[in-house]
Biopython code that builds the backbone (N, CA, C, O; Angstrom):
import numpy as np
from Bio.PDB.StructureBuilder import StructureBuilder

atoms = [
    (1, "UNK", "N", (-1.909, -5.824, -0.920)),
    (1, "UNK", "CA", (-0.769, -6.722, -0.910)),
    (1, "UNK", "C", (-0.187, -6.857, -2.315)),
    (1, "UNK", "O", (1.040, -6.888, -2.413)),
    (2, "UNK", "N", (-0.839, -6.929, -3.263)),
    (2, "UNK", "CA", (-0.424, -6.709, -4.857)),
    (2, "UNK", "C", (0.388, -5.736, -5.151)),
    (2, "UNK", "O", (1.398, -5.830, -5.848)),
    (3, "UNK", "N", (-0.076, -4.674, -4.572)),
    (3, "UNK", "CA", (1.001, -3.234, -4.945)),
    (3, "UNK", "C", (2.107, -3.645, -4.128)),
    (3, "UNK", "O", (3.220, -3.549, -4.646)),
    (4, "UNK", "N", (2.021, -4.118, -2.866)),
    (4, "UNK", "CA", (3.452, -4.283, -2.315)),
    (4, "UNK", "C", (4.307, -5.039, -2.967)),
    (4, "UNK", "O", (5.479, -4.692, -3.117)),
    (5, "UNK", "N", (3.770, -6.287, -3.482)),
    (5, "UNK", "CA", (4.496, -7.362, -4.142)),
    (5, "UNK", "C", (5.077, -6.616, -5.629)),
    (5, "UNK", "O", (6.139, -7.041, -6.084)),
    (6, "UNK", "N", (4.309, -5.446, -6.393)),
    (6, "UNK", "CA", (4.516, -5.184, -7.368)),
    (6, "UNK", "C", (5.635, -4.557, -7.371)),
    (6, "UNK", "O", (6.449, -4.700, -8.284)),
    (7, "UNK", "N", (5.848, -3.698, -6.246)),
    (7, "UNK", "CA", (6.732, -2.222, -6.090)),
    (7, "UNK", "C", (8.167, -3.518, -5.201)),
    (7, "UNK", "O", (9.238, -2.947, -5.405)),
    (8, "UNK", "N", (8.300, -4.147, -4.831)),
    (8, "UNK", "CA", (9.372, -5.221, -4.130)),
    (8, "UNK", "C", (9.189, -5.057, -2.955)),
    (8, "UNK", "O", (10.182, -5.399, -2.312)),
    (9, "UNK", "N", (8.168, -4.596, -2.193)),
    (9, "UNK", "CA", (8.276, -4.756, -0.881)),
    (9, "UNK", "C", (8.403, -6.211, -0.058)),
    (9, "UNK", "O", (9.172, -6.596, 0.822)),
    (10, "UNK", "N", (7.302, -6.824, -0.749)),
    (10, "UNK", "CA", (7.154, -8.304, 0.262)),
    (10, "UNK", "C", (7.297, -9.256, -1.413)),
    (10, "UNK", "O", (7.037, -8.838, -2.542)),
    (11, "UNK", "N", (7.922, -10.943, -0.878)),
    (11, "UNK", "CA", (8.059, -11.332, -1.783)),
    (11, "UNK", "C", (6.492, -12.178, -2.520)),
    (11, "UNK", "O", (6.198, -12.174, -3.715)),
    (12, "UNK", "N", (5.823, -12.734, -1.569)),
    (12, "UNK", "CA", (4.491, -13.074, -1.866)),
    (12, "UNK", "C", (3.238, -12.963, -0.871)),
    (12, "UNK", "O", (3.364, -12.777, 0.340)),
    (13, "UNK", "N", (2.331, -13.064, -1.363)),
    (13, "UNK", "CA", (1.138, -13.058, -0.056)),
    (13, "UNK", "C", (0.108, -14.419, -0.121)),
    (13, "UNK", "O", (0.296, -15.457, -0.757)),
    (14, "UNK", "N", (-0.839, -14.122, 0.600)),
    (14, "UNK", "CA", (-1.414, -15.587, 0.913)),
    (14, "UNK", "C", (-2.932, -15.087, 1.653)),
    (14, "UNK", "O", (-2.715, -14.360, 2.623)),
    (15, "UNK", "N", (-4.530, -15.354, 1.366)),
    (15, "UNK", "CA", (-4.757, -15.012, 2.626)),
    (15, "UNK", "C", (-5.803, -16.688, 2.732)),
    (15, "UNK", "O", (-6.428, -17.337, 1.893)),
    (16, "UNK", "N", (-5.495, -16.879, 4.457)),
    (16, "UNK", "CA", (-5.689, -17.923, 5.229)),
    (16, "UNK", "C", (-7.495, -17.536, 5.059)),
    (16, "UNK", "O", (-8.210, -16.647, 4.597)),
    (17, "UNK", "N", (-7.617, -18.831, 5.756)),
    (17, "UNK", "CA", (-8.837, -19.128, 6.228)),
    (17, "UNK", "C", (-9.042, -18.623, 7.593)),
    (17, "UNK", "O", (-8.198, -18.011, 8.248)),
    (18, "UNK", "N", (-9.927, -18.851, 7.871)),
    (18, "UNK", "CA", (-10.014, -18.470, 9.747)),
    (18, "UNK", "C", (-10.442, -19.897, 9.792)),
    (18, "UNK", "O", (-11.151, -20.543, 9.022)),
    (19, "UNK", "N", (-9.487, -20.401, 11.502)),
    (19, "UNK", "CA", (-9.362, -21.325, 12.370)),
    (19, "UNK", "C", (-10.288, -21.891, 12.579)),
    (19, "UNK", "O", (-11.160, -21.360, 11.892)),
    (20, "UNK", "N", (-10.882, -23.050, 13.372)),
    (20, "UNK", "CA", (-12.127, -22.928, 13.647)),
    (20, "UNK", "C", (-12.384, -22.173, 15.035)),
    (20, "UNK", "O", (-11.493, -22.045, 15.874)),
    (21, "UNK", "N", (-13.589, -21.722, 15.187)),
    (21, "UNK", "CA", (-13.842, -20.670, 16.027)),
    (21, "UNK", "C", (-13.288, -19.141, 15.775)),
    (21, "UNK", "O", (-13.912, -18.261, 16.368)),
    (22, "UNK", "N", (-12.296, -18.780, 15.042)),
    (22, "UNK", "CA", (-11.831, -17.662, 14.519)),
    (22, "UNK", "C", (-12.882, -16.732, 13.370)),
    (22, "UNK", "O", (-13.472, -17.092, 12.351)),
    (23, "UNK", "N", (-12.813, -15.762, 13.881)),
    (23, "UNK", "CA", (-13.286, -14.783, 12.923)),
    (23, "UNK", "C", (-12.740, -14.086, 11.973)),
    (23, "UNK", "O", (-11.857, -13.276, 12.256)),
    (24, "UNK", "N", (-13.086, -14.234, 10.908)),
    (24, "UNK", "CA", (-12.234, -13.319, 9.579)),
    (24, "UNK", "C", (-11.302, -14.263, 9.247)),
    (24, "UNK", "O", (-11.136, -15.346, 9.809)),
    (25, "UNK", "N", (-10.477, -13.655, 7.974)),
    (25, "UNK", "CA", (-9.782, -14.353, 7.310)),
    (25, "UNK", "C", (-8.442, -13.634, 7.862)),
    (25, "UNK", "O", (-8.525, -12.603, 8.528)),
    (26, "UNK", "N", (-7.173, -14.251, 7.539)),
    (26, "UNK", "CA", (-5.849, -13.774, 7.609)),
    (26, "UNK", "C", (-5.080, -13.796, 6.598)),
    (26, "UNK", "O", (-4.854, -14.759, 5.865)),
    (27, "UNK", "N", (-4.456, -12.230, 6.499)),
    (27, "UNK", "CA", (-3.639, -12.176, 5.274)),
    (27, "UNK", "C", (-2.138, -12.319, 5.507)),
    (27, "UNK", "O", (-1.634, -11.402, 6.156)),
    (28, "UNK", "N", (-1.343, -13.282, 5.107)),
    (28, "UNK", "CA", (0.139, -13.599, 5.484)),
    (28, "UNK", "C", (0.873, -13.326, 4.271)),
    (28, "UNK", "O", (0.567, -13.735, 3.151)),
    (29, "UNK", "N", (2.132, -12.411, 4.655)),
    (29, "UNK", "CA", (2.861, -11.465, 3.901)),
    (29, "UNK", "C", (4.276, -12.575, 3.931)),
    (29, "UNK", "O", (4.441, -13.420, 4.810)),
    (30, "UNK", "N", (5.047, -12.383, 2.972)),
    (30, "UNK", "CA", (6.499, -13.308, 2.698)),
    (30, "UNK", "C", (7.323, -11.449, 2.974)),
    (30, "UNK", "O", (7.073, -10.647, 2.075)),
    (31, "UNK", "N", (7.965, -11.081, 3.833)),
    (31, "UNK", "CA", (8.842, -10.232, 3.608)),
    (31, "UNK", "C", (10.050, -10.038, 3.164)),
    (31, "UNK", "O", (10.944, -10.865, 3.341)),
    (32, "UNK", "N", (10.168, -9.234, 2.711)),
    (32, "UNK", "CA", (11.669, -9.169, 1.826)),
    (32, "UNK", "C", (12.761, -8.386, 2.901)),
    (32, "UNK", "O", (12.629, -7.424, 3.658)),
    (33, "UNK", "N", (13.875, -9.272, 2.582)),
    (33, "UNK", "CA", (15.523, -8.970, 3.279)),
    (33, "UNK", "C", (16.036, -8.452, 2.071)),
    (33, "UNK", "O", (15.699, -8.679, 0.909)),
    (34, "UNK", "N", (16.991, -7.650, 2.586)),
    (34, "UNK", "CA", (18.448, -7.542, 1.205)),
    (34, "UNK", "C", (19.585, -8.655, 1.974)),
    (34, "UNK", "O", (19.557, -9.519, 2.850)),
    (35, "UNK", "N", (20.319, -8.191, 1.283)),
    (35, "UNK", "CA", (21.638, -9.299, 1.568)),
    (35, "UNK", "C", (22.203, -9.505, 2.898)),
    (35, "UNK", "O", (22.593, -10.554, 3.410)),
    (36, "UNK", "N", (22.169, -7.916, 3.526)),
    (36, "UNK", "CA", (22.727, -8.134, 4.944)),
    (36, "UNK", "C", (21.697, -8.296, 6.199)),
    (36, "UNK", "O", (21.970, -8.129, 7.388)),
    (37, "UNK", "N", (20.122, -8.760, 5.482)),
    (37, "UNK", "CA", (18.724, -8.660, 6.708)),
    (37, "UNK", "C", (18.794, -7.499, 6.832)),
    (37, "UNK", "O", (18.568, -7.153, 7.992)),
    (38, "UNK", "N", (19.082, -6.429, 5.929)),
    (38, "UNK", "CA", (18.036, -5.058, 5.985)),
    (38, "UNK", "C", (16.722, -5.264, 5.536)),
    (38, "UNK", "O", (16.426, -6.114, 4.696)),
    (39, "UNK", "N", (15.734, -4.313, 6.212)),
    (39, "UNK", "CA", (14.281, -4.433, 5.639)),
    (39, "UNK", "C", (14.186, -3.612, 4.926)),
    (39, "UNK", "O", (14.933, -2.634, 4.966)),
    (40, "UNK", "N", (13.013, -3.797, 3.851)),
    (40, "UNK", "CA", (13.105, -3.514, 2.644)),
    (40, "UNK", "C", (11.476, -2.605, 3.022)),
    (40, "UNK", "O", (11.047, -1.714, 2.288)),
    (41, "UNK", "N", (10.962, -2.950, 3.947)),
    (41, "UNK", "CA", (9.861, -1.794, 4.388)),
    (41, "UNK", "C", (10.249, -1.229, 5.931)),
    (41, "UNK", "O", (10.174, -1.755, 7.041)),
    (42, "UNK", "N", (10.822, 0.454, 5.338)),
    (42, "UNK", "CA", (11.065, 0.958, 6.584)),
    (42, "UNK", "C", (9.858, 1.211, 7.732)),
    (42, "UNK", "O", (9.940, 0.956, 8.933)),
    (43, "UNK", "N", (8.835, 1.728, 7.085)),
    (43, "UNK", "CA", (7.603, 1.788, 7.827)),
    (43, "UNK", "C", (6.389, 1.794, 6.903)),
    (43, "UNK", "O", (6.489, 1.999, 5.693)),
    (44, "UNK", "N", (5.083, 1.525, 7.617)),
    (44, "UNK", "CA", (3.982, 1.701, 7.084)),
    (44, "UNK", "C", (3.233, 3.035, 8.244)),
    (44, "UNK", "O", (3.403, 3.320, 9.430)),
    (45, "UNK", "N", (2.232, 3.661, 6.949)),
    (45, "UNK", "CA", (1.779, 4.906, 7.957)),
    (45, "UNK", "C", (0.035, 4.286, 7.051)),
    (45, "UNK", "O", (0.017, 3.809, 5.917)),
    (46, "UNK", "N", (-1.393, 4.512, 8.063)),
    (46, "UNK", "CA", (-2.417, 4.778, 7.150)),
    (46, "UNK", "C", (-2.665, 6.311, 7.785)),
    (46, "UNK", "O", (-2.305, 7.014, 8.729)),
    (47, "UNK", "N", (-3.460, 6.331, 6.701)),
    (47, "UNK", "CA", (-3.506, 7.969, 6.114)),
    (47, "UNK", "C", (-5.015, 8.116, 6.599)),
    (47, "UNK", "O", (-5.367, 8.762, 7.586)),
    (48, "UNK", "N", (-5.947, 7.321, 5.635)),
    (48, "UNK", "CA", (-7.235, 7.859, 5.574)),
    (48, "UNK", "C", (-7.778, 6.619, 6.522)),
    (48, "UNK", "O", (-7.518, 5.425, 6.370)),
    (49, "UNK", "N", (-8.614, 7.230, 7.552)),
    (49, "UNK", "CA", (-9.162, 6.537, 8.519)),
    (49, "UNK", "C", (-11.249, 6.039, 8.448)),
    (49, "UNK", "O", (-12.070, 6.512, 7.662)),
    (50, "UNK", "N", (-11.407, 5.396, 9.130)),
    (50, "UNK", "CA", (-13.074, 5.745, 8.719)),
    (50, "UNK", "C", (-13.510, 6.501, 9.453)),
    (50, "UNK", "O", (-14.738, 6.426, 9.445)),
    (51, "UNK", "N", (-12.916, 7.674, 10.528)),
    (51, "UNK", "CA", (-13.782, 8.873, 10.792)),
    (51, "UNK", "C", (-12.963, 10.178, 10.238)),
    (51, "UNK", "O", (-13.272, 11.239, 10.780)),
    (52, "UNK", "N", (-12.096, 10.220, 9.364)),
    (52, "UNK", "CA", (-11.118, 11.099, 8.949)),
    (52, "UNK", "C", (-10.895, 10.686, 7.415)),
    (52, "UNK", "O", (-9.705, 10.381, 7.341)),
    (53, "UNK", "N", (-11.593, 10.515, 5.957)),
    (53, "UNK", "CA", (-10.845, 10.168, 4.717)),
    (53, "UNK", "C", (-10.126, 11.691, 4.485)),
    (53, "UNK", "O", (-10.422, 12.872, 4.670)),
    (54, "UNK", "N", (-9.182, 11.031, 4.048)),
    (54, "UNK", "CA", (-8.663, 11.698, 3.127)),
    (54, "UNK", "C", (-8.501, 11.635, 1.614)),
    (54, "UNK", "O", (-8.071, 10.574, 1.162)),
    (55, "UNK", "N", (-8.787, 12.627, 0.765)),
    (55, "UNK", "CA", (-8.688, 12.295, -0.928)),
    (55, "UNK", "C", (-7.532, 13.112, -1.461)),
    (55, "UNK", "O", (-6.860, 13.560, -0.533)),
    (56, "UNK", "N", (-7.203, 13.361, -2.344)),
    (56, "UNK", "CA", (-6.169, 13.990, -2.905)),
    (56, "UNK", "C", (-6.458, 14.023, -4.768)),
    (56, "UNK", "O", (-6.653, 12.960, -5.358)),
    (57, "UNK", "N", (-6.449, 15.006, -5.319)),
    (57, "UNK", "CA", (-7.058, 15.507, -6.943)),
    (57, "UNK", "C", (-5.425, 14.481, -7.237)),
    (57, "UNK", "O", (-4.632, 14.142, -6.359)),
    (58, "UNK", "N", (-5.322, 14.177, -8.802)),
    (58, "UNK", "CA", (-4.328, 13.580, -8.954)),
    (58, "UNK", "C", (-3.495, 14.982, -9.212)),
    (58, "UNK", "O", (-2.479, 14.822, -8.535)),
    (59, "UNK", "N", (-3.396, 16.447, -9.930)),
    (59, "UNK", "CA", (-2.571, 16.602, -9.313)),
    (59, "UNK", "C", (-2.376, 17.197, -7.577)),
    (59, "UNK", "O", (-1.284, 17.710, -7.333)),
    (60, "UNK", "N", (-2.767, 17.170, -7.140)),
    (60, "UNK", "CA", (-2.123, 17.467, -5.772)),
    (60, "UNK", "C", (-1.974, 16.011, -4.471)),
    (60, "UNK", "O", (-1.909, 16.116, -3.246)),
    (61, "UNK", "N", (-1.955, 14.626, -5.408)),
    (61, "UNK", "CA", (-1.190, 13.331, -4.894)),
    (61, "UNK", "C", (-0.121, 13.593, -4.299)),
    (61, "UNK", "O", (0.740, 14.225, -4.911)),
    (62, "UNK", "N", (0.119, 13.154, -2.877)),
    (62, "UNK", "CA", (1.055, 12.855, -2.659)),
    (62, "UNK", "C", (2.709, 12.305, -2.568)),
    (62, "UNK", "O", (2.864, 11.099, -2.374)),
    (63, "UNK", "N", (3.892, 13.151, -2.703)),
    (63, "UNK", "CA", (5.146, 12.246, -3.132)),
    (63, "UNK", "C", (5.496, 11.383, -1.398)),
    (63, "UNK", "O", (4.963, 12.001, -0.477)),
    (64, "UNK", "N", (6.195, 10.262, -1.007)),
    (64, "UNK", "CA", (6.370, 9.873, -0.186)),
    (64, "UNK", "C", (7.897, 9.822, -0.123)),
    (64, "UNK", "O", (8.554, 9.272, -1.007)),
    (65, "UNK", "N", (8.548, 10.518, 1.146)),
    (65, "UNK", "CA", (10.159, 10.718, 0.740)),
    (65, "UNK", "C", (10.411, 10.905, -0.338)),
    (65, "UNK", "O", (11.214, 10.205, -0.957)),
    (66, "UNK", "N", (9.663, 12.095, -0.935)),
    (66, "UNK", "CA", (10.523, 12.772, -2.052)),
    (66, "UNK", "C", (10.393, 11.563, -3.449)),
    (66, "UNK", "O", (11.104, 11.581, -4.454)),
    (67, "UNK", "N", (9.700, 10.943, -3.259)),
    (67, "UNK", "CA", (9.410, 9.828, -4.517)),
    (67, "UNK", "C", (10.549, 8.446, -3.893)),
    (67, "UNK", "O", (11.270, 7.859, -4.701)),
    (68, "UNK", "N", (10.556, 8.139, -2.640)),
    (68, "UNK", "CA", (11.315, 6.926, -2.703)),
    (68, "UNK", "C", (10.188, 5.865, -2.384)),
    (68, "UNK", "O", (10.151, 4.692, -2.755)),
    (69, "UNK", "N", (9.279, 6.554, -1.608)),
    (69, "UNK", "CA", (8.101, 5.394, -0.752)),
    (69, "UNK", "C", (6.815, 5.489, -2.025)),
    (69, "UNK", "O", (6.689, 6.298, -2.944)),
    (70, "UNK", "N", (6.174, 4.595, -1.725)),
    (70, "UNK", "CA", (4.641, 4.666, -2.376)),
    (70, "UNK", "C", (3.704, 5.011, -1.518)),
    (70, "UNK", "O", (3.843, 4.646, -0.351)),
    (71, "UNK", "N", (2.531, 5.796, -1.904)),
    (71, "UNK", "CA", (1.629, 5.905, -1.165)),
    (71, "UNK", "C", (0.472, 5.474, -2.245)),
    (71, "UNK", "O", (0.391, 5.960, -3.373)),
    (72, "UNK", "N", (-0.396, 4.495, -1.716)),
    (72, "UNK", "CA", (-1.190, 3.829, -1.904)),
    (72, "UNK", "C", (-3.263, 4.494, -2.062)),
    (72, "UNK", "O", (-4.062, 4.708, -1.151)),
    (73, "UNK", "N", (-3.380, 4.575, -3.034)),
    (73, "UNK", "CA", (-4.118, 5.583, -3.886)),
    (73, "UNK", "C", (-5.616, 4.370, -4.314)),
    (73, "UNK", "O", (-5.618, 3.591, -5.267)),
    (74, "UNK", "N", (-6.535, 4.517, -3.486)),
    (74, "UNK", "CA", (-7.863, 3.730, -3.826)),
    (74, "UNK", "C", (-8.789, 4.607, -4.896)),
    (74, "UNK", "O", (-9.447, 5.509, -4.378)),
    (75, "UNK", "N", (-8.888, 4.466, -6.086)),
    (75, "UNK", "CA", (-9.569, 5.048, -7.103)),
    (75, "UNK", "C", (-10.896, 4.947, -7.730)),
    (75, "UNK", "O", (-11.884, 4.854, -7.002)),
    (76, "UNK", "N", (-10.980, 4.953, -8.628)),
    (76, "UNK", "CA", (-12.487, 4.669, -9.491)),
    (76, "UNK", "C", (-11.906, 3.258, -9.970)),
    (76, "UNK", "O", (-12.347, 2.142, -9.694)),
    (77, "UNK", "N", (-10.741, 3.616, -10.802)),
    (77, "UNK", "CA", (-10.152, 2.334, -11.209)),
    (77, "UNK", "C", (-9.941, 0.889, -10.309)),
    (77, "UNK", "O", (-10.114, -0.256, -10.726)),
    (78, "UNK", "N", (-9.501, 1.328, -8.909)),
    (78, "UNK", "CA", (-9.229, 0.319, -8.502)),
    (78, "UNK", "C", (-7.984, 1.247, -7.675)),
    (78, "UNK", "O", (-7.781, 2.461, -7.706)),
    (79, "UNK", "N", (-7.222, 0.101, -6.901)),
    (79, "UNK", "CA", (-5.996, 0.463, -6.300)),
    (79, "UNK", "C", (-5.205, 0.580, -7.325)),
    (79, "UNK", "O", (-5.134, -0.136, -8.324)),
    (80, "UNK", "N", (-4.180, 2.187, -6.837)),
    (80, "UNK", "CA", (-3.126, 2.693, -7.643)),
    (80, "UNK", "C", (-2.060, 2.910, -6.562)),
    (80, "UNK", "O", (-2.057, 3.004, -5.334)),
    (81, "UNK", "N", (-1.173, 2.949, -7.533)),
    (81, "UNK", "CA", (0.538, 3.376, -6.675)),
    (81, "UNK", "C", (-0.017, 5.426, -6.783)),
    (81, "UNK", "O", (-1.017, 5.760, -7.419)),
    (82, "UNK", "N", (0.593, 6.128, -6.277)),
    (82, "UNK", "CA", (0.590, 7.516, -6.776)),
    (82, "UNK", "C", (1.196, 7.660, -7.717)),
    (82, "UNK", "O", (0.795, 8.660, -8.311)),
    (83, "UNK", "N", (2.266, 7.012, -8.378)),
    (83, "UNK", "CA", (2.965, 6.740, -9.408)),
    (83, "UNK", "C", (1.702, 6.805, -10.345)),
    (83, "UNK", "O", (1.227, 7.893, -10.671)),
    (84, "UNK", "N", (1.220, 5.719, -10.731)),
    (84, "UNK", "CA", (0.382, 5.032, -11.555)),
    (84, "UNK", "C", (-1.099, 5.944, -11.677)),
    (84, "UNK", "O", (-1.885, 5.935, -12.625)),
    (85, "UNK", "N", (-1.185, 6.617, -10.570)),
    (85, "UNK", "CA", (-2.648, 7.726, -10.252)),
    (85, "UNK", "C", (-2.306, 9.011, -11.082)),
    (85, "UNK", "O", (-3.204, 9.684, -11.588)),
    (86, "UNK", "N", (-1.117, 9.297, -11.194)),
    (86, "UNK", "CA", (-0.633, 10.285, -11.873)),
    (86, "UNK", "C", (-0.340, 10.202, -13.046)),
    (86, "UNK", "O", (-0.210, 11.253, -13.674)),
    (87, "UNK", "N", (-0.189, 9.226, -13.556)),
    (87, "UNK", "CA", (-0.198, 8.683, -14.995)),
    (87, "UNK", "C", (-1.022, 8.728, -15.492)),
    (87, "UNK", "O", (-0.932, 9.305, -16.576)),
    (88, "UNK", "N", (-2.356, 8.193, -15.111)),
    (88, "UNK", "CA", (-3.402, 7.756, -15.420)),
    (88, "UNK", "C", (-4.316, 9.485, -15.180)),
    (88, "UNK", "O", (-5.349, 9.646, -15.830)),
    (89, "UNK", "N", (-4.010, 10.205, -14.591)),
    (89, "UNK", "CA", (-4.462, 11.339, -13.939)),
    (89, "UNK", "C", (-5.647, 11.451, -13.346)),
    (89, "UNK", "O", (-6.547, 12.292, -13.369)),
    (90, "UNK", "N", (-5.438, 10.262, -12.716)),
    (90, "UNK", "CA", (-6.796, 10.152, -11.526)),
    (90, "UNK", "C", (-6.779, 10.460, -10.265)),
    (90, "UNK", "O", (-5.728, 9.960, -9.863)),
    (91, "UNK", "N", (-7.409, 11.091, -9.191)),
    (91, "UNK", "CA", (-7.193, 11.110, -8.032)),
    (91, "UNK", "C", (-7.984, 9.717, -7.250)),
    (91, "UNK", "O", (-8.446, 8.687, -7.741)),
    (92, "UNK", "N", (-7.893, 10.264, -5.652)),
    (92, "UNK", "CA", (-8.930, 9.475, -5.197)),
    (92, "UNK", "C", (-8.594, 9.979, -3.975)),
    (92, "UNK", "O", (-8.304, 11.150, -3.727)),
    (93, "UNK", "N", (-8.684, 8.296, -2.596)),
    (93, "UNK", "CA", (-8.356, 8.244, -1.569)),
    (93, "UNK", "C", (-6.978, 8.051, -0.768)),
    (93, "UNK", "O", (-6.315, 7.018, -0.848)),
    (94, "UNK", "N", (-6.772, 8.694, -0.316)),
    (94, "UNK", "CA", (-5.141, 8.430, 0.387)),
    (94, "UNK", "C", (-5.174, 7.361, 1.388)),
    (94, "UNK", "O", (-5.445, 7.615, 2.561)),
    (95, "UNK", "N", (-4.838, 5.847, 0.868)),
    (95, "UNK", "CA", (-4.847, 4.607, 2.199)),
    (95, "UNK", "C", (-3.658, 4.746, 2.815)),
    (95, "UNK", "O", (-3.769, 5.128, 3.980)),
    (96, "UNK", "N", (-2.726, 4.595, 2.494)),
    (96, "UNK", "CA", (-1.559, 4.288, 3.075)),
    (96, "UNK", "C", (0.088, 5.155, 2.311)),
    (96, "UNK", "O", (0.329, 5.496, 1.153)),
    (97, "UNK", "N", (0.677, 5.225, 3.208)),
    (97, "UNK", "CA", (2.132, 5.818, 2.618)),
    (97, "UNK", "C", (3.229, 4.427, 3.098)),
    (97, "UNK", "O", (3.397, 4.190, 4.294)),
    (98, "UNK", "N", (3.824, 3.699, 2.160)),
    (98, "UNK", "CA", (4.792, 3.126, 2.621)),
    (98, "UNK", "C", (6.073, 3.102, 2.098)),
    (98, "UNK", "O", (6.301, 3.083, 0.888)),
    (99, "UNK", "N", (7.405, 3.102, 3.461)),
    (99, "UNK", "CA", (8.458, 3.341, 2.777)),
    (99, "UNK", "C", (9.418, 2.348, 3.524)),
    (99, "UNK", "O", (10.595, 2.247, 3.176)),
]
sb = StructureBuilder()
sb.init_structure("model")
sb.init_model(0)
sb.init_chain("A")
sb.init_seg("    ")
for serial, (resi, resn, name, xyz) in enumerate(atoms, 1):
    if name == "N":
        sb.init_residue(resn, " ", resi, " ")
    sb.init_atom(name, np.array(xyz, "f"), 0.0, 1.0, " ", f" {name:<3s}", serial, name[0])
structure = sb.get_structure()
């Protein structure tokens, strides 16, 4: 949720408690409009599954639409943008592509 908030996807996040009797916690997203209620996240895709990971060397990271989307890069460091994985020239895991 940090990388989203970082890159302008959503404007803030939050995560809840669980209810009583509820299991787990809940994470609540503030989404972002532009001016005319366009969305500002066309889609979310996950990539690496828990019977399927996928990794990627930093260079052969993923671009998402040609560098418009982020795809979301779990590292040694920590969570990276592919932006930021490539900078840093780290690879890792491929979580998510969002655009």
């Amino acid at each position: 949720a940090e990388i989203l908030q970082q890159e302008g996807y959503i404007g803030s996040w939050k995560v809840d408690e669980p209810a009583e009797g509820a299991v787990g916690k809940t994470l609540v997203l503030d989404l972002k409009y532009g001016p005319n209620r366009e969305r500002s996240i066309s889609g979310i895709r996950r990539i690496s599954k828990p019977d399927l990971r996928v990794y990627a060397k930093a260079s052969g990271l993923p671009k998402v639409l040609g560098g418009l989307g982020v795809a979301i890069i779990s590292t040694s460091t920590g969570l990276l943008t592919d932006r930021q994985a490539k900078q840093k020239g780290v690879g890792g895991e491929v979580l998510a592509y969002v655009w």
